[in-house]
C-alpha positions in Angstrom: 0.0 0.0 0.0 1.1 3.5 -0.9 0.4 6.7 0.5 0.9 10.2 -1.1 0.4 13.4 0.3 -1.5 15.7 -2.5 -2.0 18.7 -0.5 -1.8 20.0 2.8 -2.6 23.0 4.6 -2.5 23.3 9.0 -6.0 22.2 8.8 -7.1 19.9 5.5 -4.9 17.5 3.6 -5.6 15.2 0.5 -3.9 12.1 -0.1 -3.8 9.6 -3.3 -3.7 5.9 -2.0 -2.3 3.2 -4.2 -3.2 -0.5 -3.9 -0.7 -3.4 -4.3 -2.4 -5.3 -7.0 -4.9 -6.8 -6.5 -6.1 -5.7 -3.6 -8.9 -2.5 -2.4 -10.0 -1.3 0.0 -14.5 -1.1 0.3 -14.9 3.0 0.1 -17.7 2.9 2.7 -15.7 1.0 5.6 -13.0 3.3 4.8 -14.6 6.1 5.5 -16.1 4.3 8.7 -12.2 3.9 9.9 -11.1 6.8 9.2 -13.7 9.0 11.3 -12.4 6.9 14.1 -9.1 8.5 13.9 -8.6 11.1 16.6 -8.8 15.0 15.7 -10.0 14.1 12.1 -13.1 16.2 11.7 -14.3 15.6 8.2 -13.8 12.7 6.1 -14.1 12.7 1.9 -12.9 9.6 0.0 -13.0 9.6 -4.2 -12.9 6.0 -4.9 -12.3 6.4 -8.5 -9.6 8.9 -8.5 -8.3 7.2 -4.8 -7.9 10.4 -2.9 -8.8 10.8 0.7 -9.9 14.3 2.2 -9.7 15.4 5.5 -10.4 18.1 7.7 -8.3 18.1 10.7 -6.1 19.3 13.5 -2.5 18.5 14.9 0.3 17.2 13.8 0.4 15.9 9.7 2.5 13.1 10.4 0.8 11.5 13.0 -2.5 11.9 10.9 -0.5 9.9 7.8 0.5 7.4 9.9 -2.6 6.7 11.5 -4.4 6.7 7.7 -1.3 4.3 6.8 -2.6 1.7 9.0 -6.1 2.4 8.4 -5.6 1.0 4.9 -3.6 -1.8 5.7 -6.1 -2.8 7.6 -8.7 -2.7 5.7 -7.4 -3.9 2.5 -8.4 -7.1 0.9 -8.1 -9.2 -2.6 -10.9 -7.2 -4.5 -12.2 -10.8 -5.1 -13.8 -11.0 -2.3 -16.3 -7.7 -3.0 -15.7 -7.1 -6.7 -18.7 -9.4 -6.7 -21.0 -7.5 -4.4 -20.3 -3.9 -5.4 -21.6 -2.3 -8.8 -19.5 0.8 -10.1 -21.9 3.0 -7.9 -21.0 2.0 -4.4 -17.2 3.0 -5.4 -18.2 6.6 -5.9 -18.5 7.4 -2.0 -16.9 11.1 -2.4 -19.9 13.8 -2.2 -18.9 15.6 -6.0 -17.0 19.3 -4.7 -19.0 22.2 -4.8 -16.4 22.9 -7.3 -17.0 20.8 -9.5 -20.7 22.0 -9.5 -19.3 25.3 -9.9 -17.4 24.6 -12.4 -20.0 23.1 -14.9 -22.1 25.9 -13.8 -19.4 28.6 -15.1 -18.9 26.9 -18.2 -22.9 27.0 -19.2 -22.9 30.6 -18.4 -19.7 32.1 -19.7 -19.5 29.7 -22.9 -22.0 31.7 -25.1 -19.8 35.0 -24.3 -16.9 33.5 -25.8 -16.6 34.6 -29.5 -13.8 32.1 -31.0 -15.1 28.3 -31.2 -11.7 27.1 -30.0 -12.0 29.1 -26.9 -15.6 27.3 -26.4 -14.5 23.9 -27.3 -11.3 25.0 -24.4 -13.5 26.0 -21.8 -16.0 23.1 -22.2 -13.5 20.3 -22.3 -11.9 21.4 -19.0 -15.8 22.0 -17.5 -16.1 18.3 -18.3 -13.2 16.4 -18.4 -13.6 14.9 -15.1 -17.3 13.1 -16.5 -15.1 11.9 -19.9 -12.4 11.3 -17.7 -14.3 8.9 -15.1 -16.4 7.5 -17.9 -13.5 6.2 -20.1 -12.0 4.6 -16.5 -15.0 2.9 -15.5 -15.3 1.4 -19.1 -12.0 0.4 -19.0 -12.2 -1.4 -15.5 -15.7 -2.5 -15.2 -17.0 -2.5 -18.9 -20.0 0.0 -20.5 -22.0 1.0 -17.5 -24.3 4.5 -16.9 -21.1 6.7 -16.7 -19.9 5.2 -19.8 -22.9 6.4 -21.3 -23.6 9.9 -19.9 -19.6 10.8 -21.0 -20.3 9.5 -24.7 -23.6 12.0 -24.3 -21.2 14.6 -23.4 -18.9 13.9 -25.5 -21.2 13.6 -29.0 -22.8 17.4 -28.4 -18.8 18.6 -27.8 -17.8 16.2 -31.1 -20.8 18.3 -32.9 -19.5 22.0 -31.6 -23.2 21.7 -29.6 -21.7 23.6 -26.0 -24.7 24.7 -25.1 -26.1 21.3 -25.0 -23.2 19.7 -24.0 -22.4 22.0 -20.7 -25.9 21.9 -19.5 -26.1 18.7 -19.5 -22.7 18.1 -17.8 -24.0 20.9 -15.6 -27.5 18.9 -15.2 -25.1 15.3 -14.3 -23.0 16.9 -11.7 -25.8 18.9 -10.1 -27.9 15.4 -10.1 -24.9 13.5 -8.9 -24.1 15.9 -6.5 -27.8 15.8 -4.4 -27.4 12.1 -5.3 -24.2 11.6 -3.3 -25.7 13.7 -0.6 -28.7 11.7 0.0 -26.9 8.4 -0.3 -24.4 10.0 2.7 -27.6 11.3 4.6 -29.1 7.7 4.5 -25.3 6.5 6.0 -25.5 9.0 8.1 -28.7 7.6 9.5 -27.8 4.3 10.8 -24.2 6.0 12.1 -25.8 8.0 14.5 -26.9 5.6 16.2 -23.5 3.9 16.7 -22.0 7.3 18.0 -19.7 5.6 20.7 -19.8 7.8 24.0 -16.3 8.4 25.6 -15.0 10.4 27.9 -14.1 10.5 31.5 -15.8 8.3 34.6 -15.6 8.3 38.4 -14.2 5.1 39.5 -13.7 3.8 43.1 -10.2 2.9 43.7 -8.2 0.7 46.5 -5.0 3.1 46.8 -2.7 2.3 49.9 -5.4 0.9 51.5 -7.7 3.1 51.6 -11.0 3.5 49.3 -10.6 7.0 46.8 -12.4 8.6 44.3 -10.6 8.9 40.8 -11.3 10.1 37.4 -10.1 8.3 34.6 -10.7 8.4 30.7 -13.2 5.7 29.8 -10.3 3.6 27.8 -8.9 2.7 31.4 -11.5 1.5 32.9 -11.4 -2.3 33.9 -14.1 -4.7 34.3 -14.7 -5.2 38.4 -14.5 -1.5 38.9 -16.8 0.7 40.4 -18.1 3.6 38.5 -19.7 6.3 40.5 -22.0 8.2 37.9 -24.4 11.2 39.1 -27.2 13.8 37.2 -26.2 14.7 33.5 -23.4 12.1 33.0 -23.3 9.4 30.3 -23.1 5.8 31.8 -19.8 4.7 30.2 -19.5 0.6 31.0 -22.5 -2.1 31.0 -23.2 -3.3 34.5 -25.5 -3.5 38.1 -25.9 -0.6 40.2 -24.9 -2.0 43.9 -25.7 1.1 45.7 -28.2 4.4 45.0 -30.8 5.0 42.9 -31.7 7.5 39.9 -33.4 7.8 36.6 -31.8 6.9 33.9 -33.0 8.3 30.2 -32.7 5.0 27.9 -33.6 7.2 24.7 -30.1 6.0 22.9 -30.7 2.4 23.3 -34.4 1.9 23.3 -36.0 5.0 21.8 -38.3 5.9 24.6 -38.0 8.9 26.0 -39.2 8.4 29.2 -36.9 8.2 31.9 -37.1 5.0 34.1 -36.1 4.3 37.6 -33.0 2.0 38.6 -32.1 0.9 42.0 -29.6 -1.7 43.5 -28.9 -5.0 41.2 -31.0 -3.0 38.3 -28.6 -3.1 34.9 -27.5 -0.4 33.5 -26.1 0.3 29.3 -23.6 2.1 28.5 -24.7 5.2 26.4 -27.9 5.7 28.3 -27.7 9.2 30.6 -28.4 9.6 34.1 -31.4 12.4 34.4 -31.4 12.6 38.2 -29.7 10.7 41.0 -26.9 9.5 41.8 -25.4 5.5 41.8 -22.7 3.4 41.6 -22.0 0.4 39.3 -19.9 -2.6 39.2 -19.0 -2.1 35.7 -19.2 -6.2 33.8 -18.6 -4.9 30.1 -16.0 -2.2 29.2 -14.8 -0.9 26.4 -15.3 -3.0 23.3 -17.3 -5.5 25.0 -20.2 -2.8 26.2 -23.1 -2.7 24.8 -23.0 0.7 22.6 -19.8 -0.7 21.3 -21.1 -4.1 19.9 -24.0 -2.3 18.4 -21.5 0.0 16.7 -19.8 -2.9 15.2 -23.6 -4.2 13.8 -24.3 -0.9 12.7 -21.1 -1.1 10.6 -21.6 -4.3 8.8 -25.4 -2.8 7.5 -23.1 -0.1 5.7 -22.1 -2.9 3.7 -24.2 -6.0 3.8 -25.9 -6.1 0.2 -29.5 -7.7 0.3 -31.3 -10.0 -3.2 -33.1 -7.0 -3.8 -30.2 -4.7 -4.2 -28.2 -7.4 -6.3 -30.9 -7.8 -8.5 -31.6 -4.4 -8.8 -27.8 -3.7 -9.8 -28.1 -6.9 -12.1 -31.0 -5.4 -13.8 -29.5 -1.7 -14.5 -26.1 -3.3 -15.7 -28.4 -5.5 -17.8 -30.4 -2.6 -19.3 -27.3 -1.0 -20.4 -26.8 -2.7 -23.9 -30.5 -1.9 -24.6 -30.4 2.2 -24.3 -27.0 2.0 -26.1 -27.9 -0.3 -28.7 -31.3 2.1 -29.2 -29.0 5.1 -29.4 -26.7 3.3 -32.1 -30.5 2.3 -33.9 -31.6 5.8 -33.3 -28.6 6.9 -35.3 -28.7 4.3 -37.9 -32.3 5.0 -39.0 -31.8 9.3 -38.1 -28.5 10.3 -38.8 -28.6 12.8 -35.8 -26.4 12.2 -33.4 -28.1 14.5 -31.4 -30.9 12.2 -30.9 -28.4 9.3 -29.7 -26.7 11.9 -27.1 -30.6 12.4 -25.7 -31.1 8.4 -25.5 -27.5 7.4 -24.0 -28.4 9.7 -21.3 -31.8 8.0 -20.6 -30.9 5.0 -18.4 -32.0 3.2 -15.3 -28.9 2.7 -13.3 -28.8 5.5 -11.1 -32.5 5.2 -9.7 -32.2 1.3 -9.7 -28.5 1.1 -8.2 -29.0 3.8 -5.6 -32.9 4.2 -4.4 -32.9 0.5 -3.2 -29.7 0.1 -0.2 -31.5 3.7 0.2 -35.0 2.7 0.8 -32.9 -0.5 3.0 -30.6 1.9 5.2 -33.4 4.2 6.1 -35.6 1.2 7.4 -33.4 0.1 9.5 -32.4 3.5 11.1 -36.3 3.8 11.7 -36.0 0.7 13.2 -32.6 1.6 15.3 -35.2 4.8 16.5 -37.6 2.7 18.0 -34.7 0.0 20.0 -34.4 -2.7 17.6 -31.4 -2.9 15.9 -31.1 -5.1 12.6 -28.0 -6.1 11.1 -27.8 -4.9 7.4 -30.0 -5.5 4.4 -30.5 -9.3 4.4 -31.7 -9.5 7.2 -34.4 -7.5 7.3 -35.0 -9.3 3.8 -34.9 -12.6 5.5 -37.4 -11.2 8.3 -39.7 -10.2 5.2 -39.7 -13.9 4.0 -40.0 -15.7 7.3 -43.6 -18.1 7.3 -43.1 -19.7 10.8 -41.9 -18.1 14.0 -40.3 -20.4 17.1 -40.3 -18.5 20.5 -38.6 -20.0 23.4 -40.6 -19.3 26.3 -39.0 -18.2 29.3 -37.8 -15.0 29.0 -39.4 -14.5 25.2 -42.9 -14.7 26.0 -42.9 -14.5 29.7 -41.3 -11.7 31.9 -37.8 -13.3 32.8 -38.8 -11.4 35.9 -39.2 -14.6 38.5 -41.3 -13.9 41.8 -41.0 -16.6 44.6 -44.1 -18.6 45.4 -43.1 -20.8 48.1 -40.3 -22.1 49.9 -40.1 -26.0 51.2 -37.4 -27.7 54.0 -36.2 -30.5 54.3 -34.6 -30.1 57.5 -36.2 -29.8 60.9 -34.2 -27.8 62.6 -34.5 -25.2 59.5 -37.7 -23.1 58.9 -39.1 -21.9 55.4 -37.8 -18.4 56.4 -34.1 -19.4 57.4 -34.3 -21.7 54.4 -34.8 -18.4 52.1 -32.4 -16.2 54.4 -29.9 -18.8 53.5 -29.7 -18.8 49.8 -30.6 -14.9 49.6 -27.0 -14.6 51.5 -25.3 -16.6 49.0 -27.3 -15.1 46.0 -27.0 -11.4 46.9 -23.8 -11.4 45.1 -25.3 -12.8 41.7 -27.8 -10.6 39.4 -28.9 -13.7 37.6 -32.9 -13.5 37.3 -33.6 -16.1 39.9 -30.7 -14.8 42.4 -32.6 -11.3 42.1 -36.0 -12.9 42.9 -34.8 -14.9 45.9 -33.2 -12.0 47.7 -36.2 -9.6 47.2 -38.4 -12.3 48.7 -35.7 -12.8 51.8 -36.3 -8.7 51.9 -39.7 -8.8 51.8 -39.5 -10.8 54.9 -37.1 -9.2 57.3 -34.1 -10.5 55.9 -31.6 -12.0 58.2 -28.3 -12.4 56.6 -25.7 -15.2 56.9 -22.3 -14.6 57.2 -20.1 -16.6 54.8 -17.2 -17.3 52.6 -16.2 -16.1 49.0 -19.1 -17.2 46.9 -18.1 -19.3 43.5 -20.5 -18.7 40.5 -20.6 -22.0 38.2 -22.3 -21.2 34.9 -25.7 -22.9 33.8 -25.8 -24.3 37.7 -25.7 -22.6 40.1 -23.3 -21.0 43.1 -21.5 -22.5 45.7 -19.8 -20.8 49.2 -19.1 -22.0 53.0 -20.5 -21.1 56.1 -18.4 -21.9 59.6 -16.7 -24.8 57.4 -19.5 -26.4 56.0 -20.9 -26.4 51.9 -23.0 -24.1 50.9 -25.0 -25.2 46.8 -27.4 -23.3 45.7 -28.7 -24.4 42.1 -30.3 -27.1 39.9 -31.0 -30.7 40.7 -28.6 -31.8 38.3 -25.8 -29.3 39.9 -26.3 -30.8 43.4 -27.0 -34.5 42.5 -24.9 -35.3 40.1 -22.2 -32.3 40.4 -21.8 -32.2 44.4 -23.3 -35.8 45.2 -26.2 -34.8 47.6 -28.9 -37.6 47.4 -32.7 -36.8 46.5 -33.9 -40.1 47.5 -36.1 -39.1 50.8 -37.6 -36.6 49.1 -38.1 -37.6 45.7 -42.2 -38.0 46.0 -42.5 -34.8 47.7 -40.4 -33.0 44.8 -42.0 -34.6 42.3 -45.8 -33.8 43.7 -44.6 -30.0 44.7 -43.4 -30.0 40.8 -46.5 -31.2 39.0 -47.7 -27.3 39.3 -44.4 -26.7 36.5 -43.1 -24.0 38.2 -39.5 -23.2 38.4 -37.4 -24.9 41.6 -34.1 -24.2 43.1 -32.3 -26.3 45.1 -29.9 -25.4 48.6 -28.0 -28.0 49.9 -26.1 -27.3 53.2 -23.1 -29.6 54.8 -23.9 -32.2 51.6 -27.8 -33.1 53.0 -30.5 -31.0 50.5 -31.8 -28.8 53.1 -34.9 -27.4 51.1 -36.0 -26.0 47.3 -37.5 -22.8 46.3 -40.4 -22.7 44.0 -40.3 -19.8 41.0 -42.5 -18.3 38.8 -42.6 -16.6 35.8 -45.5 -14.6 35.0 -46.4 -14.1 31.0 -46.0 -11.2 29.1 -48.9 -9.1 29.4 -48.7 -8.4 25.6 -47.6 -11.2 24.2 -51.2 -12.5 23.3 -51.2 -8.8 21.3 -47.5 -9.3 19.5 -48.5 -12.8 18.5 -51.6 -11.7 17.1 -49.7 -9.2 14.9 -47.1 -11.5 13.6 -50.2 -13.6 12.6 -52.0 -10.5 10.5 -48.6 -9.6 9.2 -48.9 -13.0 7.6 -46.6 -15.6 9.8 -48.4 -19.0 8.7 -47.2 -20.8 12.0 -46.5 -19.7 15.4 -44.3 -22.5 17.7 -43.1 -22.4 21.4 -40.1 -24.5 23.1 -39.8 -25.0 26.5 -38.2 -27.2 29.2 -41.6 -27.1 31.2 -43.6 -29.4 31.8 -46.3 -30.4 29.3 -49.1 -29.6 31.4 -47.6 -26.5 32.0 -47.0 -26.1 28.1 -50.5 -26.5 27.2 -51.9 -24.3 29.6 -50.0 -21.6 27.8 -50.0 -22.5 24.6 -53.9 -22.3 24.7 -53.6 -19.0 26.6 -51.9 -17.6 23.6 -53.2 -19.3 20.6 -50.2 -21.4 20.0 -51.4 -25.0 18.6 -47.7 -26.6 18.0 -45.4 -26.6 21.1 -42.4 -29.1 22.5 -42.4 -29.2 26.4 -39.6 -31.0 28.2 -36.9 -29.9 26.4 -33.3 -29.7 27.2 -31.0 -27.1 26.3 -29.5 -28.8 23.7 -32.6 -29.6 21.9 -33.4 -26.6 21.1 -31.6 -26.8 17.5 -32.8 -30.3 16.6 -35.9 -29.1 17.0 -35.3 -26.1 14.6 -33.4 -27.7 12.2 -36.5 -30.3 11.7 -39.2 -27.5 11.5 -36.7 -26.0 8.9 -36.5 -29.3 6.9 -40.3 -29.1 6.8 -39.0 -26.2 3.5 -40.0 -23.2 5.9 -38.5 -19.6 6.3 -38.2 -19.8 10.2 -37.4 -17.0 12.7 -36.4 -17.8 15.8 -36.9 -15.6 18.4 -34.9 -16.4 22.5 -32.9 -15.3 24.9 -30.5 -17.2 26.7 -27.0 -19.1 26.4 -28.2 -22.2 25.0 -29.9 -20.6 22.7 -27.1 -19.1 20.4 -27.2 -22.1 18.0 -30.8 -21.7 17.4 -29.7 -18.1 16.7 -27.5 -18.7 14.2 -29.3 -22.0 12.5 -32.6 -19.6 11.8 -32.9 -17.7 8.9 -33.7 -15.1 11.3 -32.5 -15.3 15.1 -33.9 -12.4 17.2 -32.3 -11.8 20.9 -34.0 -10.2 23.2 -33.4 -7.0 25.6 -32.6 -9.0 28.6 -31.0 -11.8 26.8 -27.1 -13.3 27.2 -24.3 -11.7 25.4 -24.0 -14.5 23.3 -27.2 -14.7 22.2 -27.3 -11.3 21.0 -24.0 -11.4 18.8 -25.8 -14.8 17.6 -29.0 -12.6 16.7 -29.7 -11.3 13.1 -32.4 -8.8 15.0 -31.1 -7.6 18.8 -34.3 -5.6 20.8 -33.1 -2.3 22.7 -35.9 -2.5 24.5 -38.0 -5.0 26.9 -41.2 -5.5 24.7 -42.2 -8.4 23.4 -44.4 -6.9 20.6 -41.2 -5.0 19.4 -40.6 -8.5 17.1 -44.2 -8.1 15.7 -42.8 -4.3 14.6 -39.5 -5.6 13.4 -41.5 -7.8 11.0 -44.2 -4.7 9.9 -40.9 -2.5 9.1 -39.8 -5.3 7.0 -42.9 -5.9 5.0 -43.2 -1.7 5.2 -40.0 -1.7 3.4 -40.0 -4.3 0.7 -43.4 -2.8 -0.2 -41.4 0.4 -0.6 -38.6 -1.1 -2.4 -40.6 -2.9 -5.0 -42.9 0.2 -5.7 -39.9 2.3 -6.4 -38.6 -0.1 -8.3 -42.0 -0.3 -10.9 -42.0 3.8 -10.9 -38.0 3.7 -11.9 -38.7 1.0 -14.7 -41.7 2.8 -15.6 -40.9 6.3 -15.6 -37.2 5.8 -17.6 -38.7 3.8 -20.1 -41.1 6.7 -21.0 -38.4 8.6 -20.9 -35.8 6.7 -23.3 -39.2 6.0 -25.7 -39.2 9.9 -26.1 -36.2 10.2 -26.5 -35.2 7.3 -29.0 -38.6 8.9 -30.8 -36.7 12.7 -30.9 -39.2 14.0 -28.4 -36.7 15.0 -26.1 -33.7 16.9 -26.3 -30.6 16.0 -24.3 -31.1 18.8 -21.7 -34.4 17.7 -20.9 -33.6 14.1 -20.7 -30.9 14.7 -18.3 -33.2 17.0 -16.7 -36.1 14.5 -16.5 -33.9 11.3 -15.6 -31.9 13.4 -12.8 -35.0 14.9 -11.6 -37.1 11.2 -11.4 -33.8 9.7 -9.2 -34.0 12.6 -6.8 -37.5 12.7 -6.2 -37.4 8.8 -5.6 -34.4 9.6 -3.5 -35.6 11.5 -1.3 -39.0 9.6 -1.1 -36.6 6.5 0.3 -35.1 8.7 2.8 -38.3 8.9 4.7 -38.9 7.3 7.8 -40.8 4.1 8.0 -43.1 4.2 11.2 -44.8 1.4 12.6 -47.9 2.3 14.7 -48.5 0.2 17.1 -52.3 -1.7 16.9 -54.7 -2.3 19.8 -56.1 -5.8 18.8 -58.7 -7.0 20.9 
């Protein structure tokens, strides 16, 4: 890779890049990368001339060596996106106002210039940079639009026309110009969403022993510490608040401008502001691992990620080329005029079909971004279009994820229910899994007494483990304490087993390796998921499925509560996918919608995996579709948007067919001149432009 340094002044600099060959660099990521780079202001990047503008401050050798590595890094064999890209998505510079300018001073002072030579002169330098990218993008990607509008150009300068021939040059720029603009504009409107918050953050710090209050840039900060954030500051790391309480305004991850209350063990997201208040959080995500920083990195790959719809639709214009340039050549054949063939060569579909479609897409999914749901480029909100069958796994999906305790049972007679419960909320305290969360606010509810005891051990998908005076302390699942730590079940197996028949949730505590009693859980349903169900069915999902490890009683009492007549109760963790992968054998589009660990592969095996708010990590970098917000009926908007925006896609696409074949009949008839064709084709694109720059919104429906 080779870097030269055009021009410089202390505050804007423009550099020519030069790739080894066969290799380049995708125009839009580069321009992602580079706005990363500190003290650049204002990025411009001309992928067909390969020249990179920026507006910046400091030092101009720092700034080329940080733009050195950028393009290393991004570099790869143009292979692997020669396919995906038509000649259109490499023209990510906004045309220079000078440029404009330019073809604009050539229309108006031509006609004052006496001598023909001085004309022809002054138009050839107005337009050399249309014949000049037109005979490159022949040359390297065969005859496409550009190639078309330069030989326009280029016949009405061949025939001494300048008038003709600098408005329409004039008409291209000026069309390519608001073009650009409103291609940036619909960038623009997914990358604010990804704006990463930085800065500095309070942290509580252990220095010679004693406790002190630091402030640190947001880059230091260390998962384990303590952030102490008050009013008007942005929450910098992902975590639970362990002491105070404010209100936090959500509006950057969820869209809802209404602030909401958090208090101790409530999570927090980075990028979300506190309003009033003041807490203190023990930060589990920093850096690239927060939340706001992940969703930067999806927001990134929808620059990018080409959908069918925009392949075809590039597949189509490139097609349609030979057909306007073969009725130019006719035109001339049968006319003689070579006017008449510079008005038809000028009346082509590329523009409004290569550009109004990733448009129409990147403006759907900034609408949905507005309301907290976050889709990850093109295809998949083409594949959530297409889905027939939705699989929801219940707990956490379709019910609350927000357990309540209903009863607690001992085993042990020297332990009470209430010392039972004291004793696993003083292990569980320390955990902010959903069921440690419940236990402890039951304990509180109930004058909780707590138990003093040794560093507590998390164990993932089991349970916890700690000592008190010497003696075991599990906390978990019957599998963790049976088979795991060897405490026997056998006395109680018939009460467990009658107690269970309800389905409700248990936990297990087993103290000094004797099971000393079990907790019973619950977890309410959603109270709209009845509502969000019933709009994925009118949207026109032909099958609606639940899995859950419940009991099949259990299964069918909710099942029929929401409408659902196909479920599988009784499921492990791992059968989750088989499941899937059968229903998708049955020749079904299926999205698959959960929450949790296990259900990652699921995720990924759907054509459409959607995590939820509250869900694990891992199932939300497995999701296609991640929800910002806790709302079950935000899946049944997901799928409106998508419908909502394939409608608008394919309607543009009929008035763009429609409307330029008019438009190249006239002309190919001699109806139009080549002005107004340029003026008619520029002015159709716009217009459908800016028609796929506006919002999609999904209102949502009381069904009763």
């Amino acid at each position: 890779m080779r870097l030269i340094l055009l021009h410089a002044t202390p505050k804007r600099a423009r550099f020519k890049y030069i790739c080894k060959r066969g290799f380049r660099v995708n125009p839009i990521q580069l321009r992602v990368a580079l706005e990363e780079i500190p003290n650049v202001s204002e990025v411009r990047v001309n992928a067909i001339l390969n020249n990179i503008i920026l507006q910046y401050c400091g030092d101009l050798e720092s700034l080329k060596c940080a733009l050195f590595e950028v393009l290393n890094s991004i570099a790869v064999e143009s292979d692997l996106i020669r396919n995906d890209e038509s000649y259109l998505a490499l023209r990510d510079e906004i045309p220079s106002s000078s440029e404009v300018t330019r073809a604009g001073s050539a229309l108006l002072l031509s006609p004052l210039l006496n001598n023909a030579t001085a004309q022809l002169g002054f138009s050839l330098i107005a337009s050399s940079p249309l014949l000049f990218s037109g005979l490159k993008e022949t040359f390297e990607h065969g005859i496409n639009s550009r190639s078309l509008e330069a030989m326009a150009v280029a016949i009405s300068l061949y025939l001494k026309d300048f008038k003709t021939a600098n408005s329409t040059n004039f008409m291209l720029a000026l069309g390519e110009y608001i073009e650009e603009i409103t291609m940036y504009k619909s960038d623009d409107l997914i990358k604010e969403l990804a704006k990463q918050k930085s800065g500095l953050a309070w942290v509580e710090r252990v220095e010679n022993g004693k406790s002190v209050l630091k402030q640190i840039p947001s880059e230091e900060l260390k998962v384990s510490d303590i952030v102490v954030i008050g009013a008007g500051d942005t929450i910098l790391v992902d975590g639970h608040i362990i002491d105070g309480e404010a209100l936090v305004n959500q509006i950057s991850m969820t869209g809802e401008a209404t602030p909401v209350q958090k208090g101790h063990s409530d999570r927090v997201l980075s990028g979300t502001i506190v309003q009033e208040g003041k807490i203190k959080v023990w930060a589990e995500s920093v850096g690239a691992q927060t939340a706001m920083a992940r969703i930067k990195n999806y927001i990134e790959e929808t620059l990018v990620q080409k959908s069918a719809q925009e392949l075809n639709a590039s597949k189509m214009a490139d097609s349609l080329v030979p057909i306007t340039l073969g009725l130019a050549t006719l035109s001339y054949i049968l006319t003689r005029d070579l006017m008449r063939s510079a008005s038809v060569l000028q009346a082509d579909y590329s523009c409004a079909l290569k550009l109004t479609t990733p448009v129409t897409f990147k403006s759907a999914i900034s609408s949905a971004g507005k309301e907290g749901i976050i889709i990850k480029g093109a295809k998949s909100l083409e594949s959530l279009q297409l889905s027939e069958v939705f699989i929801f796994d219940k707990t956490g999906t379709l019910t609350q994820g927000d357990l309540e305790v209903l009863d607690v049972y001992s085993f042990h007679k020297t332990w009470n229910k209430d010392a039972v419960l004291n004793l696993a909320a003083s292990i569980e305290e320390h955990y902010f899994h959903p069921v440690a969360q419940a236990v402890v606010k039951a304990a509180k509810d109930k004058d909780f007494k707590h138990f003093h005891h040794d560093e507590v051990t998390f164990i993932v998908a089991h349970g916890v483990k700690s000592e008190i005076n010497g003696k075991s302390v599990v906390i978990g699942s019957r599998h963790f304490l049976e088979d795991d730590e060897g405490i026997s079940f056998k006395a109680q197996n018939k009460e467990i087993e009658m107690i269970l028949e309800s389905g409700e949730m248990p936990l297990f505590i087993g103290y000094d390796k004797e099971l000393l009693g079990m907790i019973l859980l619950k977890d309410s349903l959603r109270e709209n998921a009845k509502i969000a169900l019933e709009r994925l069915r009118k949207s026109g999902i032909k099958e609606i499925i639940m899995l859950t490890g419940d009991t099949k009683k259990k299964a069918e009492k909710i099942a029929k509560e929401l409408g659902i007549n196909r479920y599988y109760a009784e499921l492990l963790p791992t059968q989750k996918a088989e499941i899937l992968e059968q229903i998708m054998q049955e020749g079904k589009k299926v999205a698959f919608v959960g929450d949790g660990i296990n259900d990652a592969p699921a995720l990924i095996r759907a054509d459409i995996g959607i995590g939820m708010h509250k869900g694990a990590d891992i199932a939300k970098a497995s999701a296609d579709v991640v929800l910002l917000r806790d709302d079950i009926e935000a899946v049944a908007e997901a799928r409106e948007l998508a419908i909502a925006c394939l409608r608008k896609v394919q309607r543009g696409f009929k008035i763009t067919v429609g409307v330029n074949s008019v438009i190249l009949i006239l002309a190919t008839l001699g109806k139009l001149s080549p002005i107004q064709t340029a003026f008619m084709h520029n002015g159709t694109t716009i217009g459908l432009l800016l028609n796929a720059l506006q919002r999609i919104h999904v209102r949502k429906k009381q069904i009763v």
